[in-house]
C-alpha positions as CSV (number, residue, x, y, z in Angstrom):
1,X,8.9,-84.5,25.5
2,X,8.4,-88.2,24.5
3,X,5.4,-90.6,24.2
4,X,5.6,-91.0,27.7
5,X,3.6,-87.5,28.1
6,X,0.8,-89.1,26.1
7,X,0.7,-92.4,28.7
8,X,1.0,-90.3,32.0
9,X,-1.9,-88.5,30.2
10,X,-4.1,-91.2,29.3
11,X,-5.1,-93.7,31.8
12,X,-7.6,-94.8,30.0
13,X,-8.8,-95.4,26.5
14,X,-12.4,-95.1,24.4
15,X,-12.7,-97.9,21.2
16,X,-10.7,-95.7,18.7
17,X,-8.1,-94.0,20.5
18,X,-8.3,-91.4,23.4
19,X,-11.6,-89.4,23.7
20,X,-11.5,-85.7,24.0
21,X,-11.0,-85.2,27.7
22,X,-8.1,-87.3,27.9
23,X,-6.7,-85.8,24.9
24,X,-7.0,-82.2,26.0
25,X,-5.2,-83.1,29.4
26,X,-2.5,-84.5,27.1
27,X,-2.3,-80.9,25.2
28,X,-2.1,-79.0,28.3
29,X,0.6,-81.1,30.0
30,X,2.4,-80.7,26.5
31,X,2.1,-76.8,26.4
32,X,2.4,-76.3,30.0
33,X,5.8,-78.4,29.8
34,X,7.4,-76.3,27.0
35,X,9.3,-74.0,27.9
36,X,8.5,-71.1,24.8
37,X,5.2,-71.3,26.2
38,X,6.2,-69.2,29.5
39,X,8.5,-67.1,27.6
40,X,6.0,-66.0,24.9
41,X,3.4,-65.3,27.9
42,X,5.9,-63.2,29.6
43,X,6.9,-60.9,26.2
44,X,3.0,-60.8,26.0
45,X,2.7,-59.5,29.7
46,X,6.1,-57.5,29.0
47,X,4.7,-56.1,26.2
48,X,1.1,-54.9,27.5
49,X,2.0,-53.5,30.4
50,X,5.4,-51.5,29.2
51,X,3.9,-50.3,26.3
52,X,0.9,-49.3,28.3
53,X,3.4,-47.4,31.2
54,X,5.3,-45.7,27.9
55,X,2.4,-44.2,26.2
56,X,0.4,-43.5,29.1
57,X,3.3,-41.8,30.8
58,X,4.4,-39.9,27.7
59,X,0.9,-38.2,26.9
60,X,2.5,-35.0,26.1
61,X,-0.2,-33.4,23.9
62,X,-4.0,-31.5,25.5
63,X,-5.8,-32.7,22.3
64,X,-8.8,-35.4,23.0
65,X,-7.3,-38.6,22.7
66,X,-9.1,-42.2,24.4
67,X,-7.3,-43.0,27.5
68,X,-8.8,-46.5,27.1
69,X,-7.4,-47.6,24.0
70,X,-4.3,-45.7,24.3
71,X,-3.9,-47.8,27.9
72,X,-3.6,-50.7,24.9
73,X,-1.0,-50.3,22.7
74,X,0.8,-52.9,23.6
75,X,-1.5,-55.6,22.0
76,X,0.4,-54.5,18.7
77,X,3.1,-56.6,20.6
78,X,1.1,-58.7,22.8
79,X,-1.6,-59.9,19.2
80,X,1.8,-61.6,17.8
81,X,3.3,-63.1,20.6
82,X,0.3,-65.3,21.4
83,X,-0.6,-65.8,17.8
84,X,2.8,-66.8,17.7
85,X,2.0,-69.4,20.6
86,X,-0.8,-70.8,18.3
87,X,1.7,-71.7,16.3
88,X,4.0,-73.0,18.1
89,X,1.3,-75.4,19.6
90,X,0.7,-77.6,16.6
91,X,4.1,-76.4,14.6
92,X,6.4,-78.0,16.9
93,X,5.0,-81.4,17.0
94,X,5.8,-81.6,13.2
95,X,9.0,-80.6,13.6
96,X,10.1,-83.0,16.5
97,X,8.2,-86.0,15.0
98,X,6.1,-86.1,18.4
99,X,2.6,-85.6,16.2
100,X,2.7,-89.6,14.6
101,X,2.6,-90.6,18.7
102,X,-0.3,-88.5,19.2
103,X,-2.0,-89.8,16.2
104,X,-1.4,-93.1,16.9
105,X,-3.2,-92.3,20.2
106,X,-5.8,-90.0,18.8
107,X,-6.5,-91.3,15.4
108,X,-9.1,-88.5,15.0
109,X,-7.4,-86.0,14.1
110,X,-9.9,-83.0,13.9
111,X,-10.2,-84.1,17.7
112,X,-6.7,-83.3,18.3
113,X,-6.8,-80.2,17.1
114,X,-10.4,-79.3,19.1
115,X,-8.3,-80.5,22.4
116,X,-5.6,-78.3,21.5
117,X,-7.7,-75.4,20.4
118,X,-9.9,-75.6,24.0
119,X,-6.5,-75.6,26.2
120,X,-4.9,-72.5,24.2
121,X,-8.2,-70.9,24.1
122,X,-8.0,-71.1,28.1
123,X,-4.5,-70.5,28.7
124,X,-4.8,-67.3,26.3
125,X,-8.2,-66.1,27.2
126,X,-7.2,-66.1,30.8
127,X,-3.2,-64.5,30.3
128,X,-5.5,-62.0,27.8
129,X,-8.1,-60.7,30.4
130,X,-5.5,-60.3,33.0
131,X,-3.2,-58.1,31.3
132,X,-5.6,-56.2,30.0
133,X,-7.0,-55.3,33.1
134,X,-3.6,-54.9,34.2
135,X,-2.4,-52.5,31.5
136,X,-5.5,-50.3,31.8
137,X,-5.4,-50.4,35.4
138,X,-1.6,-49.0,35.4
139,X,-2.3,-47.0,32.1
140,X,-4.9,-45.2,34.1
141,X,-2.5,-44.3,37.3
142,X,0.1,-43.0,35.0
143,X,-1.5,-40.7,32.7
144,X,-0.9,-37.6,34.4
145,X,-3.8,-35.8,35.8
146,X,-4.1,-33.0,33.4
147,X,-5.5,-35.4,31.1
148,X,-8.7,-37.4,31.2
149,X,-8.5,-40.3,32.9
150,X,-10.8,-43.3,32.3
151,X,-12.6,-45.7,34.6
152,X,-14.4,-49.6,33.9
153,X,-18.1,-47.9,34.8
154,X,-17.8,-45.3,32.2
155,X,-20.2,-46.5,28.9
156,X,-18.4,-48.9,27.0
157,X,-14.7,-49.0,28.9
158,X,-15.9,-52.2,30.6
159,X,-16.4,-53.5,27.3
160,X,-13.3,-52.5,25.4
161,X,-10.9,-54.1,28.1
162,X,-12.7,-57.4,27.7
163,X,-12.3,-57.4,24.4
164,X,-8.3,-56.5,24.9
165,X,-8.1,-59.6,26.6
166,X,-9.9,-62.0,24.3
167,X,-8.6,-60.3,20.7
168,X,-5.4,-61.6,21.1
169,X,-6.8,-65.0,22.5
170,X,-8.5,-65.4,19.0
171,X,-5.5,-64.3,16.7
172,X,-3.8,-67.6,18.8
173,X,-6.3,-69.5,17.4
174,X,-5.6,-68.2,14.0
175,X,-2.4,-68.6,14.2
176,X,-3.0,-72.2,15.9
177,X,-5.4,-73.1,12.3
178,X,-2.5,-71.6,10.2
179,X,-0.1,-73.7,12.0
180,X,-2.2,-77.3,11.3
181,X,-3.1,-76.1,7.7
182,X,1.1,-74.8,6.9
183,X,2.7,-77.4,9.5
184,X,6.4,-75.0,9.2
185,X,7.0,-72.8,12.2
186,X,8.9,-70.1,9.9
187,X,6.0,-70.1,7.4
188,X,2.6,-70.2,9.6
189,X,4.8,-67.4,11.6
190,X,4.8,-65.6,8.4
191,X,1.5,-66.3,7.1
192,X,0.3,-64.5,10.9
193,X,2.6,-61.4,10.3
194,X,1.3,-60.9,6.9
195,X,-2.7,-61.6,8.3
196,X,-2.0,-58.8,11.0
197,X,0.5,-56.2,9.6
198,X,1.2,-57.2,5.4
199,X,-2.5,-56.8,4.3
200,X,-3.1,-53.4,5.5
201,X,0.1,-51.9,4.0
202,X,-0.7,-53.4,0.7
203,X,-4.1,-51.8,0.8
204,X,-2.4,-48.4,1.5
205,X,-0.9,-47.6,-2.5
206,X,-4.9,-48.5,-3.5
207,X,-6.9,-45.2,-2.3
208,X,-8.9,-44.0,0.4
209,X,-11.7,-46.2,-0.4
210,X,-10.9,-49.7,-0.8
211,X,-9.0,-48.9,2.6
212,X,-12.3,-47.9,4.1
213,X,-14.5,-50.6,2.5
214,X,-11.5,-53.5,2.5
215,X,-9.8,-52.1,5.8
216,X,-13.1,-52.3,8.2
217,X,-12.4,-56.5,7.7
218,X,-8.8,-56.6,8.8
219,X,-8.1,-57.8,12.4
220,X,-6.1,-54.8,13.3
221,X,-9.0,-52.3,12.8
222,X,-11.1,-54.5,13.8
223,X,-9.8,-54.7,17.4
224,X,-8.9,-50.9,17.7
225,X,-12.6,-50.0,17.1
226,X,-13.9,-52.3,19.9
227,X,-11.2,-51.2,22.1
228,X,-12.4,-47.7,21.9
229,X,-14.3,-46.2,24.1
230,X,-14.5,-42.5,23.7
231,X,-13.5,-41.4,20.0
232,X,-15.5,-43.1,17.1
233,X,-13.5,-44.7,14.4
234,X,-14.7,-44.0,11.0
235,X,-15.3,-46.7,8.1
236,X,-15.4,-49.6,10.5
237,X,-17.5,-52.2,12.3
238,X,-19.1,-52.1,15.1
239,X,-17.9,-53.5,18.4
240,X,-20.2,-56.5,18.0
241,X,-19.8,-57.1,14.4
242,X,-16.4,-56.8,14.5
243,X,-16.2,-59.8,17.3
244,X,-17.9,-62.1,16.1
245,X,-16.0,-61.6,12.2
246,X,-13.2,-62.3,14.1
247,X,-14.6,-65.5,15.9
248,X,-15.8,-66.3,12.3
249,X,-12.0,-66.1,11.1
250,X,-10.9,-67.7,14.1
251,X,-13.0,-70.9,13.3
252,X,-12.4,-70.5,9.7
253,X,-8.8,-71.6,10.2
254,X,-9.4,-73.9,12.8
255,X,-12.2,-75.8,10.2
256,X,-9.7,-75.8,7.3
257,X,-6.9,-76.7,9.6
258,X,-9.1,-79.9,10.6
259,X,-9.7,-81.1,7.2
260,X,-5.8,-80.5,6.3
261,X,-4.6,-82.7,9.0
262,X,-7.0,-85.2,8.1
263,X,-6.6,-85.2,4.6
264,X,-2.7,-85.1,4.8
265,X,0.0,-87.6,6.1
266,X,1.8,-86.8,9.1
């Protein structure tokens, strides 16, 4: 891409620079023009729904299990793919050089990241819900029928596979904050592996109970508690508390990745 994105983008201008609508139609012709966009979409979808056939299909065992949360293992891939889109959203525009040309049209920087925080928001909310009701859906009609099967007006099923499809949406978002606040794709990358699968490890060697009391706060409990719909997960938050800690993260990076890019040359 070139600066010419930003002036088929922007017909117009507000005193200042671009206003918000015209910036955010310049972010989605950016991220809708990259090509790692569609090929971290797909190893999302890929990862969802083959995950989903695999475990589903291989439920070998007659003791109770959740048929709903089970239908989503695959966000353990699907969470890192898109929070590796988050990323990749900001990230890249460092690397290439392209971010001074959208500063020099959007001199407010905390509105650059809003714009691209609204159109990743979209694009993953919507990719999110879809493949989770895809992934239950063909989770469901291959789990064999010994086994109970689950279905979205059962209490709280509904529920859980909305949240499958907006948990990873917010990790993106993380991992969109990390990228403004790190600016290296390698090291925001890194920083969103060690958020999702470094922290609970190291809380592991320290006992049973700083797991419980620490662990309840991690993303990765978090969202397998309000994807379940049948067993109860112990030591952890409830489905409502849970999402709106991980909205509060979510803006929490997004707020400190705002200040960073305005208090820091590009």
């Amino acid at each position: 891409m070139t600066t010419a994105t930003l002036d088929r983008a922007a017909p117009s201008r507000t005193e200042g620079g671009y206003g918000f609508r015209t910036v955010a139609q310049m972010e989605w012709i950016k991220l809708r023009s990259v090509r790692s966009t569609w090929w971290t979409l797909l190893v999302f979808a890929a990862g969802m729904v083959g995950l989903a056939i695999l475990v589903m299909r291989g439920q070998q065992h007659s003791a109770p299990f959740d048929p709903t949360n089970d239908s989503f293992a695959g966000l353990a891939i699907g969470q890192l793919a898109l929070g590796v889109l988050g990323v990749l959203t900001v990230t890249t525009e460092f690397s290439s050089g392209m971010i001074r040309a959208t500063f020099a049209a959007a001199p407010r920087r905390p509105l650059v990241l809003a714009a691209k925080a609204a159109i990743l928001a979209a694009v993953t909310l919507v990719a999110g819900e879809i493949m989770a009701f895809v992934a239950f859906g063909v989770g469901q009609a291959v789990l064999k029928s010994q086994f109970p099967h689950a279905a979205l007006g059962q209490p709280g099923v509904l529920r859980a596979v909305l949240m499958a499809g907006a948990y990873p949406a917010l990790i993106a978002l993380i991992g969109l904050g990390l990228g403004a606040i790190i600016r290296h794709t390698a090291g925001a990358i890194s920083a969103v592996v060690g958020v999702l699968f470094v922290l609970p490890l190291i809380l592991l060697p320290l006992g049973t109970s700083i797991q419980n009391s620490v662990g309840q706060f991690m993303p990765m409990l978090i969202a397998e508690n309000s994807m379940t719909a049948v067993k109860p997960v112990a030591h952890s938050l409830s489905a409502g508390v849970g999402f709106a800690l991980l909205c509060g993260y979510a803006a929490a990076a997004l707020v400190v990745g705002a200040w960073a890019l305005a208090r820091r040359d590009a």
